[in-house]
C-alpha positions as CSV (number, residue, x, y, z in Angstrom):
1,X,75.8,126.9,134.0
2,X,77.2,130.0,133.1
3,X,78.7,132.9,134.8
4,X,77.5,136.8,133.8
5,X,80.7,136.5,131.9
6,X,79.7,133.8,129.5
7,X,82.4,131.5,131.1
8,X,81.5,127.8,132.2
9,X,83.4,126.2,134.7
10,X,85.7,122.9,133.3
11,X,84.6,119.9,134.2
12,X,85.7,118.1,137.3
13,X,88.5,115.4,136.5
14,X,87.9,112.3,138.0
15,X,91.0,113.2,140.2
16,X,89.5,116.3,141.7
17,X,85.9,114.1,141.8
18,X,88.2,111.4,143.4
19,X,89.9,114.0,146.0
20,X,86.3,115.7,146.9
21,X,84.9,112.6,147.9
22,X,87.1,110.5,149.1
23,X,90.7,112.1,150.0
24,X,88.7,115.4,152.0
25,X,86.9,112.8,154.2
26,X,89.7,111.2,155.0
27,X,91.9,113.9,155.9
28,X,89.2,115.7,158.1
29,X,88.8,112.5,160.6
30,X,92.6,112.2,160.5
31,X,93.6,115.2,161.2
32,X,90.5,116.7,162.8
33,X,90.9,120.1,162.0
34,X,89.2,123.0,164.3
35,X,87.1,125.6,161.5
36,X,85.4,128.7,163.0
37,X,83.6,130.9,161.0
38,X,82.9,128.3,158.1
39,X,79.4,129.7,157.7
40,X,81.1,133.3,156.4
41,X,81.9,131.4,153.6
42,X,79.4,132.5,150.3
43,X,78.3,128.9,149.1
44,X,78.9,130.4,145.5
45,X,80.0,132.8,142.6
46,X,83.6,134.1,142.9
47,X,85.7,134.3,145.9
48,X,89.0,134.9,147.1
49,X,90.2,132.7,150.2
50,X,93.4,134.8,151.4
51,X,95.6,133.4,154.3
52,X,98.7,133.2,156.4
53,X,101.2,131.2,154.8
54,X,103.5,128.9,157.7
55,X,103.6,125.7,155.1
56,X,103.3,123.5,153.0
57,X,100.1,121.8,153.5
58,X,98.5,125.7,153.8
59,X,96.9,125.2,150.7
60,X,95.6,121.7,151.1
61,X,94.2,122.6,154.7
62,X,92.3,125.4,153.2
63,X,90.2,123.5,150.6
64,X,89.3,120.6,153.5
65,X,88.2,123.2,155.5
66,X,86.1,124.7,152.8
67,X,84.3,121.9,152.0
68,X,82.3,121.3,150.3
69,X,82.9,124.8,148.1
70,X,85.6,123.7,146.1
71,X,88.7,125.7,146.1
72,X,91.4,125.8,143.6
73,X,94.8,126.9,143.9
74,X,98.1,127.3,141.9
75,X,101.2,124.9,142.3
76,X,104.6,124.9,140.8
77,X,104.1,123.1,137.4
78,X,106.6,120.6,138.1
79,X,104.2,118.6,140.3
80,X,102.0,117.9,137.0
81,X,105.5,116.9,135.0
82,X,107.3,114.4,136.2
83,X,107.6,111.1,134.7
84,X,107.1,107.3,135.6
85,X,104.9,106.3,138.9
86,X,106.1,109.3,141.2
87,X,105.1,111.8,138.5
88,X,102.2,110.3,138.0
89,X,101.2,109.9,141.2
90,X,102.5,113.9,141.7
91,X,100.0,114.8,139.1
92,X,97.0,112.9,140.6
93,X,97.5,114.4,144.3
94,X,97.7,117.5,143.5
95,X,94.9,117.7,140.5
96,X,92.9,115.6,143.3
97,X,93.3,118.6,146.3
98,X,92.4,121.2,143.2
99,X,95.6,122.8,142.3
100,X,95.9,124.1,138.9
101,X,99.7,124.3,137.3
102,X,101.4,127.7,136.7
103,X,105.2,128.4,135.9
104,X,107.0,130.0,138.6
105,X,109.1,133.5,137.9
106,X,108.1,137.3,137.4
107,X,107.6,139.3,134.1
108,X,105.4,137.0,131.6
109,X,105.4,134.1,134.1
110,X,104.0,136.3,136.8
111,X,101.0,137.7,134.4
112,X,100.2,134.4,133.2
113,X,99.7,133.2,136.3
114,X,97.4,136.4,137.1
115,X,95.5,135.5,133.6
116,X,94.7,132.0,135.1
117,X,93.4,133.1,138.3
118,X,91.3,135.4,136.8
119,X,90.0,132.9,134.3
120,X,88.8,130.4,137.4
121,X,87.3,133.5,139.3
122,X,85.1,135.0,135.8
123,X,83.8,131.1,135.8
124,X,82.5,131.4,139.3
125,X,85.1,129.6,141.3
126,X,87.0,130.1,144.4
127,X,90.8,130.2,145.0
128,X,93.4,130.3,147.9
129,X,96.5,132.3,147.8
130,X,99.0,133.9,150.4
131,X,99.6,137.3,150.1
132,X,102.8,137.2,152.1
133,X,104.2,135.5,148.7
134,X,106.4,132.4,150.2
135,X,106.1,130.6,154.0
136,X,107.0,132.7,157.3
137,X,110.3,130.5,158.4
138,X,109.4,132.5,162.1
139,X,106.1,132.5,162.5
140,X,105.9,136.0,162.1
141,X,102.8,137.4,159.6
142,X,104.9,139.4,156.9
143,X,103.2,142.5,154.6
144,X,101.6,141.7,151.9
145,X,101.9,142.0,147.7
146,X,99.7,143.5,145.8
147,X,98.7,140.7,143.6
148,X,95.8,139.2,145.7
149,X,94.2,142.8,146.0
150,X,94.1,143.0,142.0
151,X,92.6,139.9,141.5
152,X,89.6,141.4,144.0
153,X,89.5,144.7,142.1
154,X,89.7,143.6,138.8
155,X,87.0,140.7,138.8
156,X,85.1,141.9,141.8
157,X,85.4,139.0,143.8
158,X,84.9,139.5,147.5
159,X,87.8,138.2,149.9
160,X,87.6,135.9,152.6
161,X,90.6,136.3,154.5
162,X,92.0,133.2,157.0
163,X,93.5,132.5,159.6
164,X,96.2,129.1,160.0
165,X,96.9,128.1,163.2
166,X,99.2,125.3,163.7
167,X,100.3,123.7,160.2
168,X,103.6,124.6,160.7
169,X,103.6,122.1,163.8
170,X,101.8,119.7,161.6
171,X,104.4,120.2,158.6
172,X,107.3,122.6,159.6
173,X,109.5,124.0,156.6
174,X,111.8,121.0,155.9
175,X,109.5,118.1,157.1
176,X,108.8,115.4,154.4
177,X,105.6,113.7,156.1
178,X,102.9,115.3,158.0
179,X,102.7,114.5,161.9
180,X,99.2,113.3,162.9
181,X,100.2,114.4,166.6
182,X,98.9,118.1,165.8
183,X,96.5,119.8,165.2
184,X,95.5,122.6,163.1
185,X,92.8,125.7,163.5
186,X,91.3,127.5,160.6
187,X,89.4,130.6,161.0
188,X,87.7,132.3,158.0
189,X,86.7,136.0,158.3
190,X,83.6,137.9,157.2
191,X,84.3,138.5,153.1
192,X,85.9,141.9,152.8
193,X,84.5,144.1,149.6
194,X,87.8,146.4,148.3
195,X,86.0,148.1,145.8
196,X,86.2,151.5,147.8
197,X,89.7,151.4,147.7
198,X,89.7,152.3,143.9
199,X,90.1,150.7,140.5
200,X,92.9,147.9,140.1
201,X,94.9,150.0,137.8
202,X,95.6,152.1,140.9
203,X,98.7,151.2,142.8
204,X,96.9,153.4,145.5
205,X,94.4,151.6,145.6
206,X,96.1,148.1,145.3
207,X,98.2,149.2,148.5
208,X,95.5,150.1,150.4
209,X,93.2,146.9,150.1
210,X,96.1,144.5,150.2
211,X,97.0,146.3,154.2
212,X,92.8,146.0,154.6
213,X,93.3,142.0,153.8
214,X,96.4,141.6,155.8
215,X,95.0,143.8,159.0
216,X,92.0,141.0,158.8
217,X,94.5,137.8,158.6
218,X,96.2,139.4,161.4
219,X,92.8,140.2,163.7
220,X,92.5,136.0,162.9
221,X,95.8,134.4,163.1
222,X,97.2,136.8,166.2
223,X,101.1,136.7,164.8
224,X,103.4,138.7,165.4
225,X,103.7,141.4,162.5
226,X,107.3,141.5,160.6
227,X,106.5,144.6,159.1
228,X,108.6,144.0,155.9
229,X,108.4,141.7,152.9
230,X,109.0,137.9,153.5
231,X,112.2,137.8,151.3
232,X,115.3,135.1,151.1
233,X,118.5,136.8,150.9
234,X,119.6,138.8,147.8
235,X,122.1,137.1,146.1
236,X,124.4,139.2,144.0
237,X,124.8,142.9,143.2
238,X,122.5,143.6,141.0
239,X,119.5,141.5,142.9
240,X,120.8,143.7,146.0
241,X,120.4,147.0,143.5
242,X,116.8,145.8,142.7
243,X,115.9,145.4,146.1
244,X,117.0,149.0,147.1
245,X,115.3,150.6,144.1
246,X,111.3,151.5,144.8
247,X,109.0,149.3,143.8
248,X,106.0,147.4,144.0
249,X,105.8,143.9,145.1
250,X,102.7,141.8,143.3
């Protein structure tokens, strides 16, 4: 089956097969996540699952709590790399949950990566990402870049936007092992349609549907707003120059 594209979806590996039907299961009646709203979902063509971001099992909870609409999304491409038994085992996990490599960075890197995710949405697919770019270290919901908006604007994707609740008690920044003391609440919004914002080539236009997405993860999540860019430290002068200069962050 074919999108209006032309572009088929890949086959399944028999990790993602594996992780679908055996690895989902088992991680629902373990940690017995709380979904609202699943029904919102559209059960298929192209969609865009936007969230909070609070850690590192974010983008594993989301696909769970999708199920069974699987849900790809992008991971540093040193999980799929490594060598011997732990790389090996790194590459299964995270092929099995539905992640799809992509090398970390800005210029080529960053377009790339905006290439691939556009490439799984034209085939009918759905992905997660977090607009606030990296994990809140406070909890706090931090504004959002650009890049999730263009993705919606330039394929015409719809976006569901989420809410996490609690998977930084699960799996706080630092953690090695998730606690099975906790539990975690995911709440999916009605799908948000950004095409009256404008075309993707406006920034305008990006601006304006990336706020609309992150005024709708804010109605679900109930954080407290940072009201700047989640951002570590600049480190140097000319990183610090950068920074100061106007811009746009994707």
């Amino acid at each position: 089956m074919t999108d209006s594209t032309g572009n088929r979806p890949e086959t399944p590996s028999w990790a993602y097969t594996f992780g679908r039907m055996v690895l989902a299961p088992v991680a629902r009646a373990l940690y017995r996540p709380q979904v609202e709203g699943k029904d919102l979902i559209p059960r298929e063509g192209p969609v865009i699952f936007a969230s909070n971001h609070l850690s590192f099992i974010d983008s594993i909870a989301i696909p769970i709590a999708a199920a069974p609409r699987p849900v790809h999304f992008l991971a540093k491409a040193e999980y799929f790399t490594g060598a011997g038994l732990k790389g090996w085992l790194s590459r299964t996990f995270f092929t099995a949950v539905g992640a799809t490599p992509v090398e970390r960075g800005v210029g080529q890197a960053a377009m790339d990566a905006l290439d691939q995710q556009k490439r799984i949405l034209h085939s009918g697919a759905a992905i997660a990402l977090h607009p606030e770019g990296t994990r809140s270290r406070d909890g706090r919901l931090y504004k959002g870049r650009t890049g999730v908006a263009y993705l919606a604007l330039e394929t015409g994707a719809p976006v569901v936007p989420i809410g996490l609740i609690g998977t930084d008690k699960v799996m706080p920044v630092g953690q090695k092992l998730p606690s099975l003391r906790e539990r975690v609440t995911v709440r999916f919004g009605a799908p948000l349609d950004l095409a009256h914002h404008g075309p993707a080539t406006s920034g305008r236009a990006r601006r304006g549907a990336t706020d609309e997405i992150m005024a709708a993860i804010h109605a679900l999540s109930g954080q407290e707003l940072a009201g700047v860019y989640n951002e570590l430290p600049a480190q140097g002068t000319v990183e610090k120059i950068k920074r100061a200069l106007p811009h746009e962050r994707r």
